[in-house]
Structures are given as structure tokens and as C-alpha cells.
C-alpha positions as CSV (number, residue, x, y, z in Angstrom):
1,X,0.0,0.0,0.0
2,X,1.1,3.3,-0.6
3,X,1.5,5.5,2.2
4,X,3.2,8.6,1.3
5,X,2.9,11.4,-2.0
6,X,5.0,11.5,-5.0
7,X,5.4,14.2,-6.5
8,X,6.6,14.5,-10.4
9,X,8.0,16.9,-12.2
10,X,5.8,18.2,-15.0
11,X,8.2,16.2,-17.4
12,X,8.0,13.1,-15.8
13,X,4.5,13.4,-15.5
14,X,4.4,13.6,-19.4
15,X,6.7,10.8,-19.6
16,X,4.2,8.6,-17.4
17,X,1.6,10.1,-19.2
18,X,2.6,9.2,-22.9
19,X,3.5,5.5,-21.3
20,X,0.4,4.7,-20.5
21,X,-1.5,5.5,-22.9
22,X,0.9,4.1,-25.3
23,X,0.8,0.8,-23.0
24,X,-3.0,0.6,-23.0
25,X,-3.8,1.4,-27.1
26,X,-2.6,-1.3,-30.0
27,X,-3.0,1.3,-32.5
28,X,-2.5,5.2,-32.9
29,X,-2.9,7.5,-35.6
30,X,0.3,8.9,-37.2
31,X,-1.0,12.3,-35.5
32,X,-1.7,11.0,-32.2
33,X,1.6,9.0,-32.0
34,X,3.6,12.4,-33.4
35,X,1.1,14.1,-30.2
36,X,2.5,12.1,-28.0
37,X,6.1,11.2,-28.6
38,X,6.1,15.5,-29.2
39,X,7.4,15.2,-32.8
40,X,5.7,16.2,-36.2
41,X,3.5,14.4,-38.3
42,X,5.8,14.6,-41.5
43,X,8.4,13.3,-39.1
44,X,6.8,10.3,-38.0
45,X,5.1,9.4,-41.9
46,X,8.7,9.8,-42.4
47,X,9.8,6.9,-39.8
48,X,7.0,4.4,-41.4
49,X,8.0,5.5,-44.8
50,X,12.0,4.3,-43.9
51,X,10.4,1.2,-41.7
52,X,11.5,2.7,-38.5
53,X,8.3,2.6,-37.4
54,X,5.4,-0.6,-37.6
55,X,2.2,0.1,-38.8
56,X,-1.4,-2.1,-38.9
57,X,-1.3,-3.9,-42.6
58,X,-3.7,-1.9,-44.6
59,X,-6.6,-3.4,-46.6
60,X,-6.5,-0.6,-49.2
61,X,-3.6,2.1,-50.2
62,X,-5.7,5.4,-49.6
63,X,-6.5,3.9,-45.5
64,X,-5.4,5.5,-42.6
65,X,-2.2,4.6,-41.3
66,X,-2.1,3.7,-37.5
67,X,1.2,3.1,-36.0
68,X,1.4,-0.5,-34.5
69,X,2.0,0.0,-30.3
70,X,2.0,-3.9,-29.7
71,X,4.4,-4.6,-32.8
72,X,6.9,-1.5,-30.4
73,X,6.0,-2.8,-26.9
74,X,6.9,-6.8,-28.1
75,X,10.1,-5.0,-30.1
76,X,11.3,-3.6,-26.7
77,X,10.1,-6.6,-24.4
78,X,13.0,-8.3,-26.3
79,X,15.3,-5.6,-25.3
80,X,14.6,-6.2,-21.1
């Protein structure tokens, strides 16, 4: 049980912040994911142009493209 306050800086509150939600979703928009890693769009379609970044398989070439969170968190689970 916890029995005292924390108290966290505004960046590591952002940091805890982007880390859960990034831990809960399997999928975020290019825009959302560029939100919350604080970079630009253009940057990130960038990334999952070079294959930096995973994305969901698309159906159709004109979809949406949502950058794949499990595809990172199973990357990085390696990496522990």
C-alpha cells in the first residue's frame, strides 16, 4: 500500500503520461503518436516510410495509417 505522495515533475508526469497511454492502445494514428512522442506528423510518416516505425497492414492504399503499439512494446520486451 502506498503511504506517502509522490510528486513529479511536470516532465516526468508527461513521460508517465505518454507511457500509458501508449501501454494501453494497440493502434494510434500517425497524429496522435507524433502528439505524444512530441514530434511532427511529417516526421513520424517519415519513420513508417524508412520502416522505422510498424504500422497495422492496410486493406487498401488510400487507408489511414495507424502506427502499431504492440508490434513497439513486443520490439522492446525483447530488449529487457
Amino acid at each position: 500500500m502506498l503511504t506517502s505522495n509522490i510528486t513529479l515533475t511536470d516532465s516526468q508526469f508527461e513521460i508517465l503520461k505518454r507511457d500509458i497511454v501508449c501501454s494501453s492502445l494497440p493502434f494510434l494514428s500517425v497524429e496522435d503518436y507524433a502528439r505524444i512522442t512530441n514530434d511532427t506528423t511529417g516526421n513520424v510518416r517519415q519513420q513508417v516510410h524508412q520502416g522505422r516505425l510498424p504500422i497495422r497492414k492496410k486493406q487498401k492504399a488510400r487507408e489511414k495509417t495507424f502506427i502499431n503499439m504492440l508490434a513497439i512494446r513486443a520490439e522492446a520486451e525483447l530488449f529487457v
